[in-house]
C-alpha positions as CSV (number, residue, x, y, z in Angstrom):
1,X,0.0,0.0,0.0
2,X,0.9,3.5,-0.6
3,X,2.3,6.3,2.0
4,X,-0.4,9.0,1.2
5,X,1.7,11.2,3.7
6,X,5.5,10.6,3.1
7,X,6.4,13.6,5.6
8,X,10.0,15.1,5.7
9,X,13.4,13.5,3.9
10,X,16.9,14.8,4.7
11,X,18.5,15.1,1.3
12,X,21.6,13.9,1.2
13,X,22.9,14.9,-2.0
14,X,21.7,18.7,-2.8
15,X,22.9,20.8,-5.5
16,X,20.9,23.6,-4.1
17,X,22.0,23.4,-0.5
18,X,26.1,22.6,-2.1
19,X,25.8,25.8,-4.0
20,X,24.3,28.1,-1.1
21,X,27.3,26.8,0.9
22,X,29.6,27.7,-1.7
23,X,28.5,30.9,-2.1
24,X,28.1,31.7,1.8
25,X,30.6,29.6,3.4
26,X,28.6,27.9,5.5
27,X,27.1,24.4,5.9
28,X,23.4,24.3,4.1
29,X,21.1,21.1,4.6
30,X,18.2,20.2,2.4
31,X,15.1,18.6,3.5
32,X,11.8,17.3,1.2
33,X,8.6,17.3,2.7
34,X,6.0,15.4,1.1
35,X,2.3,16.0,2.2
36,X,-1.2,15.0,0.4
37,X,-1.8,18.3,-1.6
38,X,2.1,20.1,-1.5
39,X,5.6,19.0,-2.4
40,X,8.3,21.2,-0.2
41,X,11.5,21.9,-0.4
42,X,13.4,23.5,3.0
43,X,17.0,24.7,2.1
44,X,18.3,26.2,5.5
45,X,21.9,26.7,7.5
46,X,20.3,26.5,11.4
47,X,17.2,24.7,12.2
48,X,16.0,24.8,16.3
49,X,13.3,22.5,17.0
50,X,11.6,23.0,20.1
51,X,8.7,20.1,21.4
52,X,5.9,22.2,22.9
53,X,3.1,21.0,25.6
54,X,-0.7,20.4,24.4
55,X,-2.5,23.7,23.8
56,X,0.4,26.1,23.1
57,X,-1.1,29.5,21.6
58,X,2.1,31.5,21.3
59,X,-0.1,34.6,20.3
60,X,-3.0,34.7,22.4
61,X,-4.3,37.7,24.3
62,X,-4.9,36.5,28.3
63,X,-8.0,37.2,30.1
64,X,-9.5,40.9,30.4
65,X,-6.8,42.3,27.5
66,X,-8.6,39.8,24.9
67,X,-11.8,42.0,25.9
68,X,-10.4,45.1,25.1
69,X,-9.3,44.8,21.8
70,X,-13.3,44.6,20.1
């Protein structure tokens, strides 16, 4: 059976991310991620990946300031 949702794939060999590093000097990585309706490519220097707990709303408005902004 098919995988309908592949997700990410480091690439190992990248002629993109070989010639950013070339013309930066710096090491570049590639990665592919594959969903159901998009086909990404992510060429980047630094990644940080942070796990974050259930419910995480990094731009909410708390309490009585949510009331004041309508």
């Amino acid at each position: 059976m098919p995988n309908l949702y592949p997700g990410a794939t480091v690439m190992a060999e990248s002629t993109t991310a070989d010639s950013w590093a070339a013309a930066i000097g710096i090491e570049f990585h590639e990665v592919r991620i594959q969903t159901n309706a998009h086909d990404l490519s992510l060429v980047f220097s630094g990644l940080d990946v942070s796990e974050l707990p259930p419910g995480y709303t990094p731009f909410s408005v708390p309490g009585e300031a949510a009331d004041n902004l309508q």
